[in-house]
MIKE-146329 format. One record per residue (C-alpha): residue number from 1; residue in three letters; chain; x, y, z. Coordinates in nm, 4 decimals, always signed. Example, Ala and Ser with C-alpha at 12.3 -4.5 7.8 and 13.67 -1.06 7.14 Angstrom:
@k=1; r=ALA; c=A; east=+1.2300; north=-0.4500; up=+0.7800
@k=2; r=SER; c=A; east=+1.3670; north=-0.1060; up=+0.7140
//
This chain:
@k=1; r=UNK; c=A; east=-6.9883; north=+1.1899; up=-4.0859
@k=2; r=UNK; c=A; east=-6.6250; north=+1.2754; up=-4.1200
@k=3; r=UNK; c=A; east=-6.6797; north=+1.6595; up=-4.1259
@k=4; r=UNK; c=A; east=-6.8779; north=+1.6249; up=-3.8288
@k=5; r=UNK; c=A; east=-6.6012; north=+1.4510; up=-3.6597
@k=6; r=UNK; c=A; east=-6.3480; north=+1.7323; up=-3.7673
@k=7; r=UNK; c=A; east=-6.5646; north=+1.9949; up=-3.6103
@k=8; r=UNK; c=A; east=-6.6045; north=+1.8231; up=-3.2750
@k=9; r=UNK; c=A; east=-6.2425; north=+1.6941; up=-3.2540
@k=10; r=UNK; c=A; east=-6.0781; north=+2.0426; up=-3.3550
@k=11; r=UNK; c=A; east=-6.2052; north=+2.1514; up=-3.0639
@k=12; r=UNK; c=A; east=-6.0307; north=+1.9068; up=-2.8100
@k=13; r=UNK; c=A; east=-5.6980; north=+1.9138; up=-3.0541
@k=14; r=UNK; c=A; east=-5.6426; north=+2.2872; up=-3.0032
@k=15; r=UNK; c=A; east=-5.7216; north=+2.2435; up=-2.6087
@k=16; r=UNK; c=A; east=-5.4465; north=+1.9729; up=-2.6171
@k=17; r=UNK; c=A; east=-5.2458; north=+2.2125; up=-2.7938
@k=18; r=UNK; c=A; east=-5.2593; north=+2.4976; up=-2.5609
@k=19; r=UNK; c=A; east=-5.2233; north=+2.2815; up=-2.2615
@k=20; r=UNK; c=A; east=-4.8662; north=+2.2487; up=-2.1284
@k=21; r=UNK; c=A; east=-4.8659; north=+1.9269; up=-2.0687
@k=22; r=UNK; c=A; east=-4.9462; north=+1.8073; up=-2.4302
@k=23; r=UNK; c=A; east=-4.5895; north=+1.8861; up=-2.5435
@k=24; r=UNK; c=A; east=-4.3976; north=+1.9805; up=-2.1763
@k=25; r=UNK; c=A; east=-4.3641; north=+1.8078; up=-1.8626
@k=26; r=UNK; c=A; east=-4.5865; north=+1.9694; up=-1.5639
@k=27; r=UNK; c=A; east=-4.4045; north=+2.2956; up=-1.4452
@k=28; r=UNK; c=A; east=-4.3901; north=+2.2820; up=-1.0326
@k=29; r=UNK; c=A; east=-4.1654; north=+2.6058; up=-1.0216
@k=30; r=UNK; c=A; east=-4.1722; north=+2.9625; up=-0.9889
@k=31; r=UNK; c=A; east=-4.0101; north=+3.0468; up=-1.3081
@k=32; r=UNK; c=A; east=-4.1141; north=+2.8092; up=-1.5002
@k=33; r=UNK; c=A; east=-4.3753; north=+3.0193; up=-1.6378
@k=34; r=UNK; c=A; east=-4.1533; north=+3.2375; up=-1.8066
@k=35; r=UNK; c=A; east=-3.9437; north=+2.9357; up=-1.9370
@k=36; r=UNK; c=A; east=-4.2589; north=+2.8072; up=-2.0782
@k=37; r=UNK; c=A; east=-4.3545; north=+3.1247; up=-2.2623
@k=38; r=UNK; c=A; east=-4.0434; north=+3.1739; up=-2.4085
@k=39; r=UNK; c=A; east=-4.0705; north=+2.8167; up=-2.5575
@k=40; r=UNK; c=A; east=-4.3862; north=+2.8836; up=-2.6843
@k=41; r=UNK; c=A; east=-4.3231; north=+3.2060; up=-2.8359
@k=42; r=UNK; c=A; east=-3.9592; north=+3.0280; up=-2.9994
@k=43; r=UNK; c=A; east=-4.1942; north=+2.7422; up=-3.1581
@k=44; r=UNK; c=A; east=-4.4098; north=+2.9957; up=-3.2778
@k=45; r=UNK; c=A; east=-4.1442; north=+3.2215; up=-3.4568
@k=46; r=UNK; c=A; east=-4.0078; north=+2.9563; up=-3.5706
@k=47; r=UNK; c=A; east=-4.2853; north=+2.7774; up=-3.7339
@k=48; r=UNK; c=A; east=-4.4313; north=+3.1093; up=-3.9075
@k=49; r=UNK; c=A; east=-4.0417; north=+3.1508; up=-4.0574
@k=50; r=UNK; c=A; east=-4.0656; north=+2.7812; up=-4.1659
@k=51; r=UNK; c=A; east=-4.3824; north=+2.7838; up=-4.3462
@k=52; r=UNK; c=A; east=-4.3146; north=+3.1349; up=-4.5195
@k=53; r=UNK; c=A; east=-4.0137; north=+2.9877; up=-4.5975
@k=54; r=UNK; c=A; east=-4.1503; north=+2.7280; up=-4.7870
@k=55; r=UNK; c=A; east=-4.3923; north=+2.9365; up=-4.9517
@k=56; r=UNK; c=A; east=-4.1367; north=+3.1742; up=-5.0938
@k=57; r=UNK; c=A; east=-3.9755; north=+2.8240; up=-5.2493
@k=58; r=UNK; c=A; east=-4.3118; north=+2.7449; up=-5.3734
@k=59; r=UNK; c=A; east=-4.3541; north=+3.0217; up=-5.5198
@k=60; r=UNK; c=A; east=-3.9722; north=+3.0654; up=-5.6987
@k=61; r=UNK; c=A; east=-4.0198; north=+2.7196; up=-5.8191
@k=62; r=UNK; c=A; east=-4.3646; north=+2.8296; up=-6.0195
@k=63; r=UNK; c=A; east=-4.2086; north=+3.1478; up=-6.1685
@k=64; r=UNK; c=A; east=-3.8810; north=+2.9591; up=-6.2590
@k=65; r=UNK; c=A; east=-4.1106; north=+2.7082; up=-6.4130
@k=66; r=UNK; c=A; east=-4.3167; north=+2.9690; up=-6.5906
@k=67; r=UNK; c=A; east=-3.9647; north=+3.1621; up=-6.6892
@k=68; r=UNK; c=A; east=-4.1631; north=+3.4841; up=-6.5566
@k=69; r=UNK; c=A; east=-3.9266; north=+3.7861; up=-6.3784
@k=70; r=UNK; c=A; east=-4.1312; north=+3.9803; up=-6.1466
@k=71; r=UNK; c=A; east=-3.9008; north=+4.2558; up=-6.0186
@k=72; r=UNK; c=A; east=-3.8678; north=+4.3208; up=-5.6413
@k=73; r=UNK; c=A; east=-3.8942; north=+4.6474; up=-5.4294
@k=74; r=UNK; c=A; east=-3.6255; north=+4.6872; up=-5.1999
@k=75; r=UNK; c=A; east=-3.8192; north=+4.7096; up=-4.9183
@k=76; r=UNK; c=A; east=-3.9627; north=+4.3326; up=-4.9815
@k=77; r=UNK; c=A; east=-3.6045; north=+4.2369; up=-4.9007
@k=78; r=UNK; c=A; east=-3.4283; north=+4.4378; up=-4.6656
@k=79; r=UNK; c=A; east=-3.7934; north=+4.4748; up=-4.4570
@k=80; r=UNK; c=A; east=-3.7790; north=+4.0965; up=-4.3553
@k=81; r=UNK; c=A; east=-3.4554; north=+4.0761; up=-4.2933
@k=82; r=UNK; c=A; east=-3.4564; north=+4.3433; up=-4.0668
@k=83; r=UNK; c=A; east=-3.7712; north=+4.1930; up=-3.9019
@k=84; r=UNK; c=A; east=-3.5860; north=+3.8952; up=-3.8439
@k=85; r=UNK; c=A; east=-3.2660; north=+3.9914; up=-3.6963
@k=86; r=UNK; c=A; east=-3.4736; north=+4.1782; up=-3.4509
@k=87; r=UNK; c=A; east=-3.6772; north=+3.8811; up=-3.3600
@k=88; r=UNK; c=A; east=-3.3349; north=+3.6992; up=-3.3310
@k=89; r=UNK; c=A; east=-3.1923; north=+3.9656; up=-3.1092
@k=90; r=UNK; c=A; east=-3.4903; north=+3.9937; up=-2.8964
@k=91; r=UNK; c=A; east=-3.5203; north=+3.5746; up=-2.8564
@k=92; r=UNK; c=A; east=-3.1350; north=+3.5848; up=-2.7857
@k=93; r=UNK; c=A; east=-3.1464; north=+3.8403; up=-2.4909
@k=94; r=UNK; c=A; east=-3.4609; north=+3.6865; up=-2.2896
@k=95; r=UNK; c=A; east=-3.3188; north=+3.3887; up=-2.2726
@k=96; r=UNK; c=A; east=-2.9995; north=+3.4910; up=-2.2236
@k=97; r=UNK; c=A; east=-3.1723; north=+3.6892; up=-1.9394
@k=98; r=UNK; c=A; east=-3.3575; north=+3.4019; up=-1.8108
@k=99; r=UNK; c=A; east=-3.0986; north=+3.1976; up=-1.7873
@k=100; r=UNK; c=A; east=-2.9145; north=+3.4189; up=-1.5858
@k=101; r=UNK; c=A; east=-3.1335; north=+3.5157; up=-1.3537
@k=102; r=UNK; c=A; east=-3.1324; north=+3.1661; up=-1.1808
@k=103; r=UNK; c=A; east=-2.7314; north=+3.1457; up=-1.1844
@k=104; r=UNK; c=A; east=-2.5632; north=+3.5331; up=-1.1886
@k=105; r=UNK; c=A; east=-2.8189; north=+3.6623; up=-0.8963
@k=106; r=UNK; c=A; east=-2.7356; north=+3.5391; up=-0.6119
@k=107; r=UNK; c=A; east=-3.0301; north=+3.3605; up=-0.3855
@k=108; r=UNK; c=A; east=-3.1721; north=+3.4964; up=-0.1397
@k=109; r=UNK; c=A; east=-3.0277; north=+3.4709; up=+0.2610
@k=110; r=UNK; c=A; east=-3.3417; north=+3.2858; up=+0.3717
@k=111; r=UNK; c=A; east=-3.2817; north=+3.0762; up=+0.0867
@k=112; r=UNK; c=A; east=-3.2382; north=+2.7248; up=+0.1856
@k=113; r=UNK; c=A; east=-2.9325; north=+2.5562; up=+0.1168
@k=114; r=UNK; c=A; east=-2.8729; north=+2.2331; up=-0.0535
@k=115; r=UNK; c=A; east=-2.5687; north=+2.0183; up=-0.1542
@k=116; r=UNK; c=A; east=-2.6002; north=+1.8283; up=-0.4877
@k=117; r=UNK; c=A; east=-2.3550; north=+1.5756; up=-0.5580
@k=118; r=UNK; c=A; east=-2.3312; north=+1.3739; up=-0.8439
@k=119; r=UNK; c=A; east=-2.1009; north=+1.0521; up=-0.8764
@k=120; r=UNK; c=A; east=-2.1486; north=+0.6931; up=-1.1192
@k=121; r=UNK; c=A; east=-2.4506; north=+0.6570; up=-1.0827
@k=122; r=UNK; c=A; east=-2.6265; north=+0.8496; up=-0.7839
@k=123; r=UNK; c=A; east=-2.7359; north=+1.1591; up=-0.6689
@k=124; r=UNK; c=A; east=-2.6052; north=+1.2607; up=-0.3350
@k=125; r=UNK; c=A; east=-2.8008; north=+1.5558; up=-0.1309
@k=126; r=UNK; c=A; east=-2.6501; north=+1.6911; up=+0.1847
@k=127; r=UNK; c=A; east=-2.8232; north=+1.9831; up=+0.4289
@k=128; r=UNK; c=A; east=-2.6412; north=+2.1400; up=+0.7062
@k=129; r=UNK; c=A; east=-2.8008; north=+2.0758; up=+0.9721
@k=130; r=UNK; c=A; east=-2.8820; north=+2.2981; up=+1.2732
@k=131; r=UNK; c=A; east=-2.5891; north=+2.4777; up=+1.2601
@k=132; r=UNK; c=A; east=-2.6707; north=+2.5837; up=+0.8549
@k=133; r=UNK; c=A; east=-2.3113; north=+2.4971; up=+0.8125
@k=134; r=UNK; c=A; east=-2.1658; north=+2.2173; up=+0.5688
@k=135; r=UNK; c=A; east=-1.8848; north=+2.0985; up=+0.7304
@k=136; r=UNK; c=A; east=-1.5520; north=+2.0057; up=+0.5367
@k=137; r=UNK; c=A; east=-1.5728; north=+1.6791; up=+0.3177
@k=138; r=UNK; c=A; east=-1.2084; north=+1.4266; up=+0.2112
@k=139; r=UNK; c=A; east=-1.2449; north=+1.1962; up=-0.0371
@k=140; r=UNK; c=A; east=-1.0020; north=+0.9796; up=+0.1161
@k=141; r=UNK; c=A; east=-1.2914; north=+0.9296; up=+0.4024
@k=142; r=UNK; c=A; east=-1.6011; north=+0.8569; up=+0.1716
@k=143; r=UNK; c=A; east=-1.7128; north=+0.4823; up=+0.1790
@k=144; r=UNK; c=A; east=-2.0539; north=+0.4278; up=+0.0724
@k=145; r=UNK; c=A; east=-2.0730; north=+0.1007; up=+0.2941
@k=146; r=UNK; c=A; east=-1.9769; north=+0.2403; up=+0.6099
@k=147; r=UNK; c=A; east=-2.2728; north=+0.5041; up=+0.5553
@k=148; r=UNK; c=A; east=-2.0023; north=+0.7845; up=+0.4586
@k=149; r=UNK; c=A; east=-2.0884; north=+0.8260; up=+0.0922
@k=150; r=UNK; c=A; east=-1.9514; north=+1.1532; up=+0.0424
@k=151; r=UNK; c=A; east=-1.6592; north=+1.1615; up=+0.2785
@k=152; r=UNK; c=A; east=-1.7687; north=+1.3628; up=+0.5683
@k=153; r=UNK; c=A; east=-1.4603; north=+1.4692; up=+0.8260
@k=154; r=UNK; c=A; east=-1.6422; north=+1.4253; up=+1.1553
@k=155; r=UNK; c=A; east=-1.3791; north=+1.6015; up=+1.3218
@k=156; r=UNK; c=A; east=-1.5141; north=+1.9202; up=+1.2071
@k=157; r=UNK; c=A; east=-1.7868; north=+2.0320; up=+1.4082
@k=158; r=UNK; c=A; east=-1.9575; north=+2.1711; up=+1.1295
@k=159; r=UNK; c=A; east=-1.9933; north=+1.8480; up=+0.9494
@k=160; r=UNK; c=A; east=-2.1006; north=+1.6275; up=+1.2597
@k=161; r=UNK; c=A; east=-2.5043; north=+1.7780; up=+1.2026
@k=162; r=UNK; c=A; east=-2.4726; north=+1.7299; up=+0.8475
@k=163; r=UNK; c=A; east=-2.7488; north=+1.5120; up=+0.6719
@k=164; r=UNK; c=A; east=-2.7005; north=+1.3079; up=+0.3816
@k=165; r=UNK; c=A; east=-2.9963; north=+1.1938; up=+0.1679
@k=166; r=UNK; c=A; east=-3.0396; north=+1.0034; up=-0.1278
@k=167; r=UNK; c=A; east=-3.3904; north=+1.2410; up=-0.2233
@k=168; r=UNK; c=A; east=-3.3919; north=+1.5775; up=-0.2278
@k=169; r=UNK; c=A; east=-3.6939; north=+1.7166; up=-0.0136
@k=170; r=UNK; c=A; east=-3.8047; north=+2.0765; up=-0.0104
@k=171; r=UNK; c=A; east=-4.0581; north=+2.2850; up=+0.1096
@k=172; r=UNK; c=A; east=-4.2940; north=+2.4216; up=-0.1552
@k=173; r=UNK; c=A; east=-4.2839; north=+2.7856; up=-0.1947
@k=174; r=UNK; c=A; east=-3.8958; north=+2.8321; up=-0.0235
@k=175; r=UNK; c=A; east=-3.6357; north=+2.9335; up=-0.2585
@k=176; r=UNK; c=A; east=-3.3745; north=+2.6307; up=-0.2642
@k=177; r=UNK; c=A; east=-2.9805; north=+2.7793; up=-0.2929
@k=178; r=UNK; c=A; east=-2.8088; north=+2.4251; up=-0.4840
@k=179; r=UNK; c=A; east=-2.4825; north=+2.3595; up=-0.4812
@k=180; r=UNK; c=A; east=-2.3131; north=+2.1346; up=-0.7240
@k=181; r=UNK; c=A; east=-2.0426; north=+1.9150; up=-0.7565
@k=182; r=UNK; c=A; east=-1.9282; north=+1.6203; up=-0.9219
@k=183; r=UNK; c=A; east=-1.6703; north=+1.3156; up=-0.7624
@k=184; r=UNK; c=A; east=-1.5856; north=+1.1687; up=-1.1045
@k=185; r=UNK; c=A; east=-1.7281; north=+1.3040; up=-1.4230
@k=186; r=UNK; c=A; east=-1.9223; north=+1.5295; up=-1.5412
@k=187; r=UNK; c=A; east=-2.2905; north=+1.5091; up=-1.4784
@k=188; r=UNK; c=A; east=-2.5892; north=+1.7106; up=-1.5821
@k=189; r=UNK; c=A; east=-2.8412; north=+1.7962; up=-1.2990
@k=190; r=UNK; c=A; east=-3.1618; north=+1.7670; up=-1.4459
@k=191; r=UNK; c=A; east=-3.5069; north=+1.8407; up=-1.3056
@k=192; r=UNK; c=A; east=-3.7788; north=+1.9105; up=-1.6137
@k=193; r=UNK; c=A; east=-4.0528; north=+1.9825; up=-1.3711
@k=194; r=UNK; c=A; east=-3.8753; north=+2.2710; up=-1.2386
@k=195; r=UNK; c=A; east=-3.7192; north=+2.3349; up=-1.5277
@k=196; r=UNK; c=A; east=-3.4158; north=+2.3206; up=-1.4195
@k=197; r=UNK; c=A; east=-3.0968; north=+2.2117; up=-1.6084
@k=198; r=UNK; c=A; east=-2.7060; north=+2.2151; up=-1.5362
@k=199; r=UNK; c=A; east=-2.4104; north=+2.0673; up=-1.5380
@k=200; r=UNK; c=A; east=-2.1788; north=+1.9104; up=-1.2517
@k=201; r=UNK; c=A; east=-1.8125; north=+1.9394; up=-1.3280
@k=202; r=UNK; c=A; east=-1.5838; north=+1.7889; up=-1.1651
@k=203; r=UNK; c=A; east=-1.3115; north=+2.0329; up=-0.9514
@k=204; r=UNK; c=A; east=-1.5855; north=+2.3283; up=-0.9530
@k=205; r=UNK; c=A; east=-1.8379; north=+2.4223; up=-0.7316
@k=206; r=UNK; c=A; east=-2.1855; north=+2.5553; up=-0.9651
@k=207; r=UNK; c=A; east=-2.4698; north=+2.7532; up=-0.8139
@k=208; r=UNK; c=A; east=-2.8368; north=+2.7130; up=-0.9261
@k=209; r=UNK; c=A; east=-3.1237; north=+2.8447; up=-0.7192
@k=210; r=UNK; c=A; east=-3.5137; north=+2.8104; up=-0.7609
@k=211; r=UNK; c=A; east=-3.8396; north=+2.8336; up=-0.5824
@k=212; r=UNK; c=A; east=-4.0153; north=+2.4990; up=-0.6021
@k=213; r=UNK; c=A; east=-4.4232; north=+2.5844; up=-0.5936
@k=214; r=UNK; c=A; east=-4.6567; north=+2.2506; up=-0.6797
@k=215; r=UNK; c=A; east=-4.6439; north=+1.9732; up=-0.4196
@k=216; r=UNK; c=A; east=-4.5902; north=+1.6365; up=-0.5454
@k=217; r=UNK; c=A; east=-4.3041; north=+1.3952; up=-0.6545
@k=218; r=UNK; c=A; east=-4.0629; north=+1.4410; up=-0.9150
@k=219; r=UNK; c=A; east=-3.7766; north=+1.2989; up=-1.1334
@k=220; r=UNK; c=A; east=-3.4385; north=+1.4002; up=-1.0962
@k=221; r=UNK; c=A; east=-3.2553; north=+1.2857; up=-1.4264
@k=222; r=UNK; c=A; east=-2.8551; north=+1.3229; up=-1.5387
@k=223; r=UNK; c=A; east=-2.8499; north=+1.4660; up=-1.8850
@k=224; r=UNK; c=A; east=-2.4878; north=+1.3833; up=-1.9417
@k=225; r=UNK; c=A; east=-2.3555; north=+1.0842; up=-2.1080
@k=226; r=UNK; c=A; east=-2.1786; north=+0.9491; up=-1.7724
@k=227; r=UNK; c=A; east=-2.1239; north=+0.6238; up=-1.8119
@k=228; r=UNK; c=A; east=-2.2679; north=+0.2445; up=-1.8904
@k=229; r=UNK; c=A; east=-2.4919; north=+0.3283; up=-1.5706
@k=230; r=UNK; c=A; east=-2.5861; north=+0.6340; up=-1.7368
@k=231; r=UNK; c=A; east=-2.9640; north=+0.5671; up=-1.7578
@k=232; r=UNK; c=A; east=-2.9763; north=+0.3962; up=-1.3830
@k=233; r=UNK; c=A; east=-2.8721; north=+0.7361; up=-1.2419
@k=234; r=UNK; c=A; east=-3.2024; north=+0.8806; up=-1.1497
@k=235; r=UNK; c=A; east=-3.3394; north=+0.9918; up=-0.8384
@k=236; r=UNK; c=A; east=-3.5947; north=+1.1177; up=-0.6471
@k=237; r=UNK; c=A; east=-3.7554; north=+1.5012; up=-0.5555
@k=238; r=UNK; c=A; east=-4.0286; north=+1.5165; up=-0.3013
@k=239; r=UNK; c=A; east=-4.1881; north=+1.8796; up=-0.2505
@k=240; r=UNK; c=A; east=-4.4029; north=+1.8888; up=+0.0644
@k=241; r=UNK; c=A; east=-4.5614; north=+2.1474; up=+0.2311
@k=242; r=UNK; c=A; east=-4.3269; north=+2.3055; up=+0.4905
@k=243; r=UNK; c=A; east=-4.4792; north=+2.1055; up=+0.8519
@k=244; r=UNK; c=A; east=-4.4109; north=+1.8285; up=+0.6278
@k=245; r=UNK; c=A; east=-4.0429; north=+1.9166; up=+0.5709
@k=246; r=UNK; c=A; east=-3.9675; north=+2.0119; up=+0.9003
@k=247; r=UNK; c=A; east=-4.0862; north=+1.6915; up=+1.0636
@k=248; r=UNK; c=A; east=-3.8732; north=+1.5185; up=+0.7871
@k=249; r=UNK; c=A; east=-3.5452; north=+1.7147; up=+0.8561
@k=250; r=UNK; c=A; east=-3.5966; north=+1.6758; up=+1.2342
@k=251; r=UNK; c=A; east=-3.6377; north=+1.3113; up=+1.1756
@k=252; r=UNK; c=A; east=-3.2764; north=+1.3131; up=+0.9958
@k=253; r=UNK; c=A; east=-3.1548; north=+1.5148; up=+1.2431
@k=254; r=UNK; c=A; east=-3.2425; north=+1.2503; up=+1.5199
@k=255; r=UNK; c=A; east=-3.0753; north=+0.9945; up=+1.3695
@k=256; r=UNK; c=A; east=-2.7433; north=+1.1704; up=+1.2731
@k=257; r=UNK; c=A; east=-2.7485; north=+1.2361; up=+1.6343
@k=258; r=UNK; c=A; east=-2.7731; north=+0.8836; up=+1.7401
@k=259; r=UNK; c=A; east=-2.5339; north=+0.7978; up=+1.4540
@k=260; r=UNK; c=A; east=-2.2739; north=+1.0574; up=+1.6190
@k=261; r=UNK; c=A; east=-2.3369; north=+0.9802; up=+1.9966
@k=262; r=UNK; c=A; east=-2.2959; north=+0.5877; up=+1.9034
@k=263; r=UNK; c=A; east=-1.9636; north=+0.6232; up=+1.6899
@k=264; r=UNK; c=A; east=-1.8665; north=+0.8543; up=+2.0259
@k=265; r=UNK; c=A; east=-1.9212; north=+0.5702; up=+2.2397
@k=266; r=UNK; c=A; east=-1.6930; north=+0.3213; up=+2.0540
@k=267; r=UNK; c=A; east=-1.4310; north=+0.5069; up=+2.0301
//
């Protein structure tokens, strides 16, 4: 009974195995592929060195205990060694390459853009509006009660159209330009279904871009120690399809607009 529950559980154990999600979150991005791969081919490198590893101490424990000297060729030693610098080497430089390729190459100029901005303990996201600008932001201005959480000047033109969210929604299959910053500390911008990973700091202005692909809602985590609100600082990414999106934004847009014309009209 037990071997026949080993052969038809094997079965459904390797399946799990090879499935992403068994051990990974699910990937929603364009590059997450590679990042995936990568992993995968890491873990398995690094499992075949563990368990020859042990082996080799296996077996110098049983010769040691049987006082037996079995001489080695040279190339049983350098061979390996060589083997395994060049895995190291080759490991190093992909994803050195990957990681690059999503913060050294610029996005693309259809790309769309999108202000990140973290601060104890929310995520801020800000689009231009029609005018693709983002206008200029004071901290002396920002009051989170007043509906001015980042400190817009709305005596810049570009900034009047500017809208300020507290999800991030994006159209599947658009590359997404993000722009980070940080009010107080630093925070770590952190979206495993995209695979997607990197730091705020406060003072700088970071780059990240991606293509979003899966539709569906996602969690947007900080992966820095900020704070005793650390773990409350989590938001919220919606992809949609891109009717979806635009109906959104044009929904924002109509009420920064009545925002704007009703601030004009008390002054």
């Amino acid at each position: 009974m037990s071997l026949t529950f080993a052969s038809t559980a094997s079965p459904r154990i390797w399946a799990l195995a090879a499935d992403s999600h068994f051990w990974m979150p699910e990937n929603a991005s364009l590059h997450g592929a590679s990042v995936d791969w990568l992993m995968r081919v890491n873990l398995i490198a690094l499992g075949i060195c563990f368990l020859i590893s042990h082996l080799l101490i296996g077996v110098a424990i049983f010769r040691r205990s049987r006082k037996a000297h079995v001489p080695t060729a040279f190339w049983m030693e350098s061979v390996p060694m060589v083997l395994l610098c060049l895995l190291y080497a080759w490991m190093a430089i992909s994803a050195q390459r990957l990681w690059a390729l999503n913060r050294f190459e610029g996005a693309s100029p259809e790309a769309l853009q999108v202000e990140v901005v973290g601060e104890q303990f929310q995520w801020y996201f800000r689009y231009p509006g029609e005018d693709a600008k983002f206008g200029t932001v004071r901290p002396e201005l920002a009051e989170a009660a007043a509906g001015n959480p980042l400190g817009l000047d709305r005596r810049d033109p570009a900034a009047v159209d500017d809208i300020v969210s507290s999800e991030m929604m994006l159209p599947a299959g658009r590359e997404v330009d993000v722009t980070l910053r940080a009010v107080d500390v630093i925070h770590g911008f952190f979206v495993p279904a995209m695979r997607l990973k990197q730091n705020a700091v406060p003072g700088m202005t970071l780059h990240v871009h991606f293509t979003p692909e899966k539709l569906g809602e996602y969690p947007i985590l900080c992966s820095q120690v900020c704070g005793l609100g650390h773990a409350k600082m989590q938001a919220k990414l919606r992809v949609v399809s891109a009717e979806e999106y635009a109906a959104w934004l044009a929904v924002r847009e109509a009420k920064v607009r009545a925002v704007n014309s009703a601030m004009g009209g008390s002054q």
